[in-house]
ZAMARGU-4260 file (C-alpha; in steps of 0.2 Angstrom, whole numbers, plus 5000, padded with zeros to 4 digits):
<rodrens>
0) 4871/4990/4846 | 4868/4972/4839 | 4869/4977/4821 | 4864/4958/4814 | 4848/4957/4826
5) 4844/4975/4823 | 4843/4970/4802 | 4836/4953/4806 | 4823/4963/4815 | 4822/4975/4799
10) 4820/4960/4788 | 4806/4953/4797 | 4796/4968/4801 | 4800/4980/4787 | 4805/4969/4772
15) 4796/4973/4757 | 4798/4957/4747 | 4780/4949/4744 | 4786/4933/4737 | 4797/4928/4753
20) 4786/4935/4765 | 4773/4921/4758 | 4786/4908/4760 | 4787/4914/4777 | 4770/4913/4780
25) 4770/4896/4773 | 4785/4891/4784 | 4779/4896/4797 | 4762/4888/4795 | 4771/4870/4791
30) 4780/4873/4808 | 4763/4874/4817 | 4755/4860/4810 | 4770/4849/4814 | 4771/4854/4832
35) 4753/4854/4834 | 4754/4836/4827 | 4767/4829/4838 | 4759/4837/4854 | 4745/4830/4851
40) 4748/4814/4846 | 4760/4809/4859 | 4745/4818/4871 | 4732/4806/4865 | 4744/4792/4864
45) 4749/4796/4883 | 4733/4796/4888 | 4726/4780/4879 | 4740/4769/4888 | 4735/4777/4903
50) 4718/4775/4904 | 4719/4756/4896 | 4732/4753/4909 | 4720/4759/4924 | 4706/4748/4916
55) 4719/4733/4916 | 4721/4736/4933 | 4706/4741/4941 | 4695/4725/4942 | 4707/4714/4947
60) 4723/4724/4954 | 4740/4725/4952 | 4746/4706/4956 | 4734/4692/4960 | 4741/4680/4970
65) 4731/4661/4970 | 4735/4644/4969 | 4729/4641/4952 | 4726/4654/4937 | 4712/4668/4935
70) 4707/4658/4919 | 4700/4644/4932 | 4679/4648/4935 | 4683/4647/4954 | 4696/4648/4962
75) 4705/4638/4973 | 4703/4642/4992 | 4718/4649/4999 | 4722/4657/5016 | 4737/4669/5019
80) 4738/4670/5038 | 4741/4686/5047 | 4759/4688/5048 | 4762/4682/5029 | 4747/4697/5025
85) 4760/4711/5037 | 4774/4703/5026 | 4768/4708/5011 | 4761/4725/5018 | 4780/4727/5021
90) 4789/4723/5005 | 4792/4737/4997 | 4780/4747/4983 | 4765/4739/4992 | 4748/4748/4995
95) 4735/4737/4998 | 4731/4719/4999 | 4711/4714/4999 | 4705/4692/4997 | 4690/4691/4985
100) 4683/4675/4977 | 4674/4670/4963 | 4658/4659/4959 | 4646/4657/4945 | 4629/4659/4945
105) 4614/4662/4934 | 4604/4679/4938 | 4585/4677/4933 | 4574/4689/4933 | 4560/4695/4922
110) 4558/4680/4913 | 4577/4683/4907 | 4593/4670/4912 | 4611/4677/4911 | 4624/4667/4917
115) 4638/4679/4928 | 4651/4677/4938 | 4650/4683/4956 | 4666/4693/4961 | 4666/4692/4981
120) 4673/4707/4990 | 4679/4710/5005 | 4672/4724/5016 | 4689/4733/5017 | 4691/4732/4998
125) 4696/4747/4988 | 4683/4752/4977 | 4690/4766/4968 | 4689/4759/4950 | 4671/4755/4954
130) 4668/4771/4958 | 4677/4779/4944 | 4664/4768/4930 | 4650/4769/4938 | 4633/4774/4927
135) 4620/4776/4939 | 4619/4772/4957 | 4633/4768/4971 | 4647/4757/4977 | 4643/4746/4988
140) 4641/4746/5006 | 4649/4731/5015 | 4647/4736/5033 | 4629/4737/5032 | 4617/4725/5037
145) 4612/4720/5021 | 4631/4720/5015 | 4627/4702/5004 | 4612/4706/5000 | 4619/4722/4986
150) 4626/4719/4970 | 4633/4728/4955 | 4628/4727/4937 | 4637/4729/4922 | 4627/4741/4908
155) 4628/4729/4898 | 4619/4715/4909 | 4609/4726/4914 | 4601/4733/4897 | 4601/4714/4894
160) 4588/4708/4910 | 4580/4726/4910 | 4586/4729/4927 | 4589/4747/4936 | 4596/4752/4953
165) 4585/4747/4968 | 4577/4731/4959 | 4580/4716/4964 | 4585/4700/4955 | 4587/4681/4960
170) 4606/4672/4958 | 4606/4656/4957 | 4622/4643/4963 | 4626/4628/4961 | 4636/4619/4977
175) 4635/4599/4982 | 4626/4596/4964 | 4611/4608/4975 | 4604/4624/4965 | 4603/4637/4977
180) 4595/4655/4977 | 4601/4671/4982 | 4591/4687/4983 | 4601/4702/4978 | 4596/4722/4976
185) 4604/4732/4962 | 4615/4745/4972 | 4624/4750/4958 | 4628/4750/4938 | 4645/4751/4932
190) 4652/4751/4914 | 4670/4748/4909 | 4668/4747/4890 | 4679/4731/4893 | 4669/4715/4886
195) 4681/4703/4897 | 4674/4714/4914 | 4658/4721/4908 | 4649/4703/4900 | 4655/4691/4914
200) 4656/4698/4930 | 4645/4707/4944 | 4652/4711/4961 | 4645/4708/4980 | 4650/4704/4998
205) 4665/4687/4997 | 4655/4681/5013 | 4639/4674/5001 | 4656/4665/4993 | 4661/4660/5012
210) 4644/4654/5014 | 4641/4644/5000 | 4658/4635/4998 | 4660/4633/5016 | 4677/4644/5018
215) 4684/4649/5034 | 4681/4668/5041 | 4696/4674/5033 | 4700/4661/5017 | 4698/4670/5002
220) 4700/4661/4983 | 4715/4673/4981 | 4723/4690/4984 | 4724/4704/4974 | 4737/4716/4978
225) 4739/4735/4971 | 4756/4744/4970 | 4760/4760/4973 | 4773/4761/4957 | 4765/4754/4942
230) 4783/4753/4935 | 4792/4744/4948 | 4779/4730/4946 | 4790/4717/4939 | 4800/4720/4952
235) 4788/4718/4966 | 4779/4704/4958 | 4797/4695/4960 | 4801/4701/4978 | 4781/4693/4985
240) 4784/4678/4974 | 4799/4676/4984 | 4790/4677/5001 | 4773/4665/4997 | 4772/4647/5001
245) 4779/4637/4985 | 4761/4632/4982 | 4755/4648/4980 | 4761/4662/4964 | 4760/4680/4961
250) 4755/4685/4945 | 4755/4703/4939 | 4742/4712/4928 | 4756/4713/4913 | 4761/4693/4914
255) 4743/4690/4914 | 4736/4703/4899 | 4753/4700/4888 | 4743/4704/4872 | 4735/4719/4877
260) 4751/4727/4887 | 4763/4721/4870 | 4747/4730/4860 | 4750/4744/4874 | 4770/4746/4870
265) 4769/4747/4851 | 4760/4762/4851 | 4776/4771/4858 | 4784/4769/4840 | 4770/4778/4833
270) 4775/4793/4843 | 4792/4792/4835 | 4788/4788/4818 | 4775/4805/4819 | 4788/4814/4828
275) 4800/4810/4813 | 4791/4814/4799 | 4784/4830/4808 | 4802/4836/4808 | 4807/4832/4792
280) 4793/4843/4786 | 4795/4856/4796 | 4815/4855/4790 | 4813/4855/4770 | 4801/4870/4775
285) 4815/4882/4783 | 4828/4876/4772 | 4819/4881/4758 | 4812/4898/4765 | 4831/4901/4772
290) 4837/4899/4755 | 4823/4911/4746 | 4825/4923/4760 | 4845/4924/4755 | 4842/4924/4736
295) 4831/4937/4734 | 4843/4947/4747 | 4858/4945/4737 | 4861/4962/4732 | 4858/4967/4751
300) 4872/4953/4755 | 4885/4962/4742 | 4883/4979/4747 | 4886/4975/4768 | 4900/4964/4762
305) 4906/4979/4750 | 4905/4989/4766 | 4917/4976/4776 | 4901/4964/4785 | 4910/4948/4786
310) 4901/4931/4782 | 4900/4926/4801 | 4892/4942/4805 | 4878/4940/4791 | 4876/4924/4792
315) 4870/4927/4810 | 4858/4939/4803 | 4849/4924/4793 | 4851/4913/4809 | 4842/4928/4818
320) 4829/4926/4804 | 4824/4909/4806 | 4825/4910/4825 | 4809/4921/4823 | 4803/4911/4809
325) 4806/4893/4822 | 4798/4905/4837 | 4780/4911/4828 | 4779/4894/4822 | 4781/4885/4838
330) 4772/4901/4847 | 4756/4898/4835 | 4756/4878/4835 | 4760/4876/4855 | 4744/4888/4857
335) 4732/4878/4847 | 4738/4862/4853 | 4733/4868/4872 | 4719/4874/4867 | 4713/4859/4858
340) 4719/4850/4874 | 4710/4857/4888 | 4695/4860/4875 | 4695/4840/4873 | 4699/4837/4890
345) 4685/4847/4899 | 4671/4840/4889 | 4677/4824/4879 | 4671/4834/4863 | 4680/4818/4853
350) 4673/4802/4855 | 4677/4783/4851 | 4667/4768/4846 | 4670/4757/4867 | 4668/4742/4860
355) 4684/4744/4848 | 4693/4755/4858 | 4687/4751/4876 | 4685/4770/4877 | 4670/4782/4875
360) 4682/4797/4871 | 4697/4803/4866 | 4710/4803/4881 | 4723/4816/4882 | 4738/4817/4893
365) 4757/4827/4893 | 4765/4834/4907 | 4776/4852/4907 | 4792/4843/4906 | 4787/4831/4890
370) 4779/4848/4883 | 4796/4857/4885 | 4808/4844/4878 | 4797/4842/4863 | 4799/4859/4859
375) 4818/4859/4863 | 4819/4846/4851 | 4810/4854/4837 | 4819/4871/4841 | 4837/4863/4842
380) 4833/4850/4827 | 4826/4862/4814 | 4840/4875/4819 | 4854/4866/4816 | 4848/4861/4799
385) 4848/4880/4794 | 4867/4880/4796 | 4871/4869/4781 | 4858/4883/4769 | 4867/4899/4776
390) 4883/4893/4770 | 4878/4900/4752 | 4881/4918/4759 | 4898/4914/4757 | 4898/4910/4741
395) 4889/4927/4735 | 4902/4939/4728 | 4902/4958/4730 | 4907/4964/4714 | 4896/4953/4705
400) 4879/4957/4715 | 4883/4975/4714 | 4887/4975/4697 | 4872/4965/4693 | 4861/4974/4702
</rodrens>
């Protein structure tokens, strides 16, 4: 028999003392809340890069490559040609390359003017992140007839004009110091909750673009390009700079948000900085239940050692103690944290202000393997703090606790 887990089990189910079992209680409790706390805050934390990131990337892809930068209102035309296109498809990390251009224009309709810019698609482009924010309505349809006759709407310039899928709306250009109309239908409504997306731009068919500026079948004002690794991108934005004509430049997504991607990176020392504190709470807690646990057990600890228990062995039993202690805690706060999770992720119960946050709820996000080393951690951290506190058993003398008694 494993005499020190068979009275560390004794100890834990059958002990009497009301006062320790309290600080138990207490003990555990503190470890719940801290592991509660540094699940979830590195789940929402996770979750908020990532869903900001995908918003960053979404309108506009991964890398842009143009001859001038995105800050221009139009772009200048450029034409990759077919085998400088397959080049690119062939460098490494690539997924997709798709032309678009760019043209402002003035959307009037019921006695309302907006100014907009016309984002010009072409009818192979991938329109996932559309998808994924659209309100009402759907994506566009560029290999039908009336491909540059659909448009998308922001929500927001669309609560602004009173518009609604299926009306139609006159956008107005200017080219050769000529104004000139295009009729549009409302295909779709998308929201991104980003102000820099949502107040500026809507999104049709390039070839209205082609039209009006006079481009060739296949010249685009630039190219954006999606990755298949988000974090090899640096890499990649190098390896296509290096295979473009030196009048044209690739500029990825983080080079051309610095602020928000820096904003983006701080947030990882938040984690730490909870996970931190969260551990040192969770440590003065098992000291100090470790240390009342022992004291009040100190006429227990003379007899055994009377009876020839050696210090090793009982300090084992108090180890085995707070391993139980550590376990509940963990046990408790890991279940809450999951529940709380999937509760928040199934029906974004939690929400944010879009404007300041860019989001309308709470995201969560944290894998199995981030889940298991966070516990390790707090398991192998808290532990090994406990060492030091057992050492008082020791110290505690035989003849004096049994004479004492």
């Amino acid at each position: 028999m494993n005499f020190p887990l068979y009275l560390a089990n004794r100890i834990n189910v059958k002990g009497q003392r009301t006062f320790s079992k309290l600080i138990v209680r207490v003990t555990i409790g503190a470890l719940a809340i801290a592991i509660i706390a540094i699940l979830l805050s590195v789940a929402i934390l996770r979750g908020f890069k990532e869903e900001i990131t995908t918003k960053q990337r979404g309108f506009f892809g991964d890398i842009i490559v143009t001859k001038q930068t995105l800050a221009d209102y139009e772009l200048t035309p450029v034409l990759l040609t077919d085998s400088q296109i397959n080049q690119i498809l062939n460098t490494q990390n690539i997924e997709s390359i798709h032309g678009f251009a760019t043209k402002v224009g003035v959307i009037s309709v019921n006695d309302e003017v907006e100014g907009a810019m016309l984002k010009g698609v072409e009818a192979d482009y991938d329109q996932r992140f559309l998808k994924s924010s659209l309100v009402d309505g759907d994506i566009l349809d560029l290999k039908a007839e009336n491909a540059e006759q659909q448009l998308l709407i922001s929500h927001y310039l669309a609560n602004r004009l009173h518009l609604k899928v299926g009306d139609d709306v006159i956008m107005s250009f200017v080219q050769d110091n000529r104004t000139r109309k295009r009729k549009f239908l409302i295909k779709g409504i998308y929201r991104t909750n980003s102000d820099d997306w949502d107040k500026n731009y809507v999104v049709g068919s390039i070839d209205i673009i082609r039209k009006l500026n006079q481009l060739l079948v296949n010249e685009a004002g630039a190219y954006e390009i999606r990755v298949k690794d988000f974090s090899q991108l640096a890499a990649t934005t190098h390896a296509i700079n290096e295979e473009l004509p030196i009048v044209l430049k690739a500029t990825n997504v983080i080079e051309y948000w610095a602020d928000v991607f820096n904003w983006l990176e701080m947030l990882d020392m938040n984690d730490d900085i909870i996970f931190v504190l969260m551990v040192i709470v969770a440590v003065i807690n098992m000291i100090s239940s470790l240390l009342i646990t022992i004291l009040e057990r100190t006429n227990m600890i003379g007899i055994l050692k009377a009876l020839g228990m050696n210090n090793t062995a009982l300090r084992r039993v108090f180890m085995l103690n707070s391993m139980y202690v550590i376990g509940y805690g963990l046990l408790i706060g890991n279940a809450v944290a999951l529940i709380l999770y999937f509760f928040q992720r199934s029906t974004h119960f939690f929400k944010l202000d879009p404007s300041i946050y860019y989001l309308e709820y709470v995201p969560m996000h944290i894998d199995m393997f981030t889940l298991l080393i966070l516990n390790i951690s707090v398991v192998i951290l808290v532990f090994l703090t406990t060492i030091i506190p057992s050492m008082l058993i020791t110290r505690i003398s035989p003849i004096k606790t049994i004479q004492f008694k």
